[in-house]
C-alpha positions in Angstrom: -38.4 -34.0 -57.5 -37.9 -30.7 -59.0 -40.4 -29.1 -56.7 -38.0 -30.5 -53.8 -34.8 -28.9 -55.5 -36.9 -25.8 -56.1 -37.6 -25.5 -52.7 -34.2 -26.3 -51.4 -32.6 -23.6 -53.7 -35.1 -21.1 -51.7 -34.2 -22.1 -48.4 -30.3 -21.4 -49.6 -31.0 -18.4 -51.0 -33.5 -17.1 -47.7 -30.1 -18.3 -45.2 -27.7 -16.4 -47.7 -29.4 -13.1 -47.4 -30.2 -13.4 -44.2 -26.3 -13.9 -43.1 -24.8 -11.5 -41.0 -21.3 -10.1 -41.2 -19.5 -8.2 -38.7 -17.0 -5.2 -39.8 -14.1 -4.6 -38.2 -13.8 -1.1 -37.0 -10.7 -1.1 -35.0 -8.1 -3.3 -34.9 -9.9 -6.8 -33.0 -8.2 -9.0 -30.9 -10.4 -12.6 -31.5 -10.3 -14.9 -28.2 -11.2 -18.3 -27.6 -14.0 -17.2 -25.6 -15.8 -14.8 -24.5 -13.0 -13.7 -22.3 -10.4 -11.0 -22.5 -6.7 -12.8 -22.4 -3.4 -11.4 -22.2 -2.7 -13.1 -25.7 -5.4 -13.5 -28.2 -5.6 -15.8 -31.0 -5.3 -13.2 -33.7 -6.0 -9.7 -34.6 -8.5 -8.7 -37.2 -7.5 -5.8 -39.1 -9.9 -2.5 -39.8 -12.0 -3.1 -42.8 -11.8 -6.9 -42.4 -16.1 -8.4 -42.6 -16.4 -11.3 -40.2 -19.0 -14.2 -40.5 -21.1 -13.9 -37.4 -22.1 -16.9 -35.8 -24.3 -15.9 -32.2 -23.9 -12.9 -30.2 -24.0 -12.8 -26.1 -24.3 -9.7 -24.5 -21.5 -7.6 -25.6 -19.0 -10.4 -27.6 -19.8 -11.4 -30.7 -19.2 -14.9 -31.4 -17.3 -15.2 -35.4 -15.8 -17.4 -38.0 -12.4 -15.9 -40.0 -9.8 -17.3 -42.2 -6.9 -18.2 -40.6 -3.9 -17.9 -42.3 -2.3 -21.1 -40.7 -5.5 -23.3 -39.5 -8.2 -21.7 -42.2 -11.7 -21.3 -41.6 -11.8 -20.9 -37.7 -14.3 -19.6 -35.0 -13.5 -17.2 -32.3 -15.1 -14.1 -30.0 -14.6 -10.4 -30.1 -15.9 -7.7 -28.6 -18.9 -5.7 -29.6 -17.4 -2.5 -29.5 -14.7 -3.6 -32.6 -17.1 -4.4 -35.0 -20.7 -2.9 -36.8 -22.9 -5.8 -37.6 -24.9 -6.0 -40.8 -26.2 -8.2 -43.2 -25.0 -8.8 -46.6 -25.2 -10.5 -49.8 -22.6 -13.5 -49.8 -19.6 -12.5 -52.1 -15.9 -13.9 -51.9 -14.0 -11.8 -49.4 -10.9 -11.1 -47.8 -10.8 -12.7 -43.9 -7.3 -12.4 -43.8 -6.0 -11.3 -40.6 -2.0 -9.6 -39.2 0.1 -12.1 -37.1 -1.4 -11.1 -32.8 0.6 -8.2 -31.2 3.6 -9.5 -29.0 3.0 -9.7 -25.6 4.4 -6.2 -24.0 7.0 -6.6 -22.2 7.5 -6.1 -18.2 7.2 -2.6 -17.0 9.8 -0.1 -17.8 11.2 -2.7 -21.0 10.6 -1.2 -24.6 9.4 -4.1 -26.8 11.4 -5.2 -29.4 11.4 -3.0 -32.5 10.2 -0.1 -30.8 11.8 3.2 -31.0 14.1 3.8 -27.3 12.0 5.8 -24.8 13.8 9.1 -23.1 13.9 8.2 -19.4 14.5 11.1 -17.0 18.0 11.5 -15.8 17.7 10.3 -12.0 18.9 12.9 -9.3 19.0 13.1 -5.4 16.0 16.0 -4.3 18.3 17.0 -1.1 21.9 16.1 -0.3 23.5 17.0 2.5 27.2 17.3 3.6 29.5 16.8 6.6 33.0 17.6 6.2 36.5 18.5 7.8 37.4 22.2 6.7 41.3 23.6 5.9 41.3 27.4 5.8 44.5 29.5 4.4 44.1 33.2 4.7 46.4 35.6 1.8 49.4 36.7 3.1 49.4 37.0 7.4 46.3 38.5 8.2 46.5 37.8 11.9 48.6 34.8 11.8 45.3 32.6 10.7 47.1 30.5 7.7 46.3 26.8 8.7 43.0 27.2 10.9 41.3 23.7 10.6 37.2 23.3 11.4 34.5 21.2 9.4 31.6 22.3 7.2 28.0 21.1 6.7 26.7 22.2 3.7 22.8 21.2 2.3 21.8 21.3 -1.3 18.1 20.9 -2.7 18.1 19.8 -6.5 15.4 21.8 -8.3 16.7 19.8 -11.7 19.8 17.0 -13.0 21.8 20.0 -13.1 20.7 22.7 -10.3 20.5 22.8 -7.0 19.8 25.6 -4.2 22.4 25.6 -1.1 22.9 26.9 2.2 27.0 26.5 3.6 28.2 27.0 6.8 32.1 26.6 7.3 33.7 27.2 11.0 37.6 27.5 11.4 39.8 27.9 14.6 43.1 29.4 15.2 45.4 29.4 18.2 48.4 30.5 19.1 50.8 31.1 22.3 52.6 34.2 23.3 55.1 35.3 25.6 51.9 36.6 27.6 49.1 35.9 26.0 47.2 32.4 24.4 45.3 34.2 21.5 42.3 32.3 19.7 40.2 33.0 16.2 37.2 32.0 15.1 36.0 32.3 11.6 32.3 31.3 10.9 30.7 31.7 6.8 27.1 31.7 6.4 26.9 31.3 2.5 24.0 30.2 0.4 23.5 30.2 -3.2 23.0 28.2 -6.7 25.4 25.1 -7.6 25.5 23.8 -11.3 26.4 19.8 -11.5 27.1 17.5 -14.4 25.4 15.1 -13.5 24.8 12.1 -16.3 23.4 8.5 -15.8 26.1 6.3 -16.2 29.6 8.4 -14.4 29.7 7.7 -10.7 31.5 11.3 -10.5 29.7 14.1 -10.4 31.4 17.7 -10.5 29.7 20.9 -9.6 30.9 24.5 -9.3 28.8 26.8 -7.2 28.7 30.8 -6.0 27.9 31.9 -3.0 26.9 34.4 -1.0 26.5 35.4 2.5 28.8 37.2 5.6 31.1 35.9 7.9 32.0 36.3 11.6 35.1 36.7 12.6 35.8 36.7 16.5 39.9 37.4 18.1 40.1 36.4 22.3 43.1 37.0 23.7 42.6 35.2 27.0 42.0 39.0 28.9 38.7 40.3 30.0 37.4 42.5 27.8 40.5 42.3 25.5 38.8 41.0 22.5 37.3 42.0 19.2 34.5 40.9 16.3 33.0 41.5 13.5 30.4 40.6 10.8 31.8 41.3 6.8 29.9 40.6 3.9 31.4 37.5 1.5 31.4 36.1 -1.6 32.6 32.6 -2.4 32.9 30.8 -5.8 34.1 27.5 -5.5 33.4 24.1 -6.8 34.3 20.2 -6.8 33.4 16.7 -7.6 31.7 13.9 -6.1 32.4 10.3 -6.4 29.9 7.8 -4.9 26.0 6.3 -5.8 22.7 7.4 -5.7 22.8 7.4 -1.9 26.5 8.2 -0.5 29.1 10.1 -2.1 32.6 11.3 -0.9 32.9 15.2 -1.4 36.8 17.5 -2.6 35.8 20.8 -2.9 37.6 23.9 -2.8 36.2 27.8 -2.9 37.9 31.1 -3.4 36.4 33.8 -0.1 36.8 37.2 -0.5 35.5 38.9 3.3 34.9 42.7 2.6 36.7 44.1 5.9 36.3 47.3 6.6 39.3 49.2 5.0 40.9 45.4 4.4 39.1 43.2 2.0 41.1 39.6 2.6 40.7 37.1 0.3 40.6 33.0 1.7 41.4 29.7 0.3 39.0 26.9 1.6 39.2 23.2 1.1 36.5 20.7 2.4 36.7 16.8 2.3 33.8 15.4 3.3 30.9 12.6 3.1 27.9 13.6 0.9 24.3 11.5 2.2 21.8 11.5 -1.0 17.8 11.4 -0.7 
């Protein structure tokens, strides 16, 4: 009888060195099985020494202490843990509550600090519009000459963009002998600041150009007629008002055309529709 017990208590103690613990190393996710889920059963935390049960190729098969069911078995991954052998002692299997779930892509989870998300702006945008040009004082009778504009802007940033503008206007009027006609073309290109911010459906800008313009007089004879090309400069500016796709356009820009011994300065307003890409 007491050579039984004698060898039962060596048996014991053989198993009880010979057990093998696993060390967590990183924070473990423990599965059901042998397979990666999107929600595991628990988490072990680093420094946490696991009872290993079997291994299969690169999972680890464990028993840990949980802290609602007790004593349970469960898998991990190799590459979370160091395996080694150690005396049995009391120890700590306690393990955190499983990470939530993340969230859908683009959603913060709950708790976290909010993420900066770029402010979203159109790359190009370009515009048609109906133009109303009003020349200082009566520099050849052209106060009131109507025309349309097309200007295209590309957005290096929110907040600036590059442009190119080109504005025609007409004039004509009748005489005792003569139906006279003007043309005024602007060819103006240059930077344009917006404030753009996420949540405003308005979106002003100022801009300043730079360019030359063409100005052209017929009077209805042959070879009665005169043009020229002046150097301009044209600050202006306006708002927006629309979506991330199509916008209605107000501007209005102050022109000064360098003519030769006559520098005139111009008042143009544009309305106009603005398409976004």
């Amino acid at each position: 009888m007491r050579f039984g017990a004698a060898l039962l208590f060596c048996l014991m103690s053989i198993e009880a060195s010979a057990q093998e613990f696993a060390t967590v190393t990183t924070n473990a996710p423990i599965y059901a099985a042998a397979q990666e889920t999107p929600t595991p059963l628990r988490v072990a935390a680093v420094g946490s020494r696991l009872r290993v049960i079997s291994t299969a190729q690169d999972w680890v098969q464990v028993e840990y202490n949980d802290p609602v069911l007790g004593r349970s078995v469960g898998w991990v991954l190799l590459h979370y843990v160091s395996l080694g052998s150690h005396d049995l002692q009391p120890i700590d299997l306690s393990v955190p509550e499983a990470q939530p779930a993340l969230q859908a892509a683009g959603q913060p989870v709950a708790g976290s600090p909010p993420v900066a998300m770029p402010l979203p702006f159109p790359l190009w945008e370009t515009s048609l519009g109906w133009s109303f040009l009003r020349v200082s004082g009566e520099f050849l009778d052209t106060n009131s000459a109507v025309g349309w504009n097309v200007s295209v802007a590309g957005n290096v940033s929110p907040w600036l963009g590059i442009v190119g503008d080109v504005t025609g206007n007409y004039k004509s009027e009748s005489t005792v002998s003569d139906d006279v006609g003007m043309t005024i073309y602007s060819f103006t290109g240059g930077p344009r600041f917006s404030a753009r911010t996420a949540a405003s459906a308005a979106v002003p800008f100022a801009e300043f150009l730079v360019g030359f313009t063409r100005t052209s007089l017929d009077t209805g004879r042959v070879g009665d007629g005169a043009s020229s090309t002046e150097f301009t400069i044209q600050p202006g500016g306006g708002v927006d008002i629309g979506n991330q796709r199509v916008a209605a356009r107000l501007s209005f820009a102050w022109r000064r055309v360098f003519y030769e011994g006559s520098p005139t300065n111009m008042f143009r307003f544009v309305g106009g529709v603005v398409i976004r890409r």
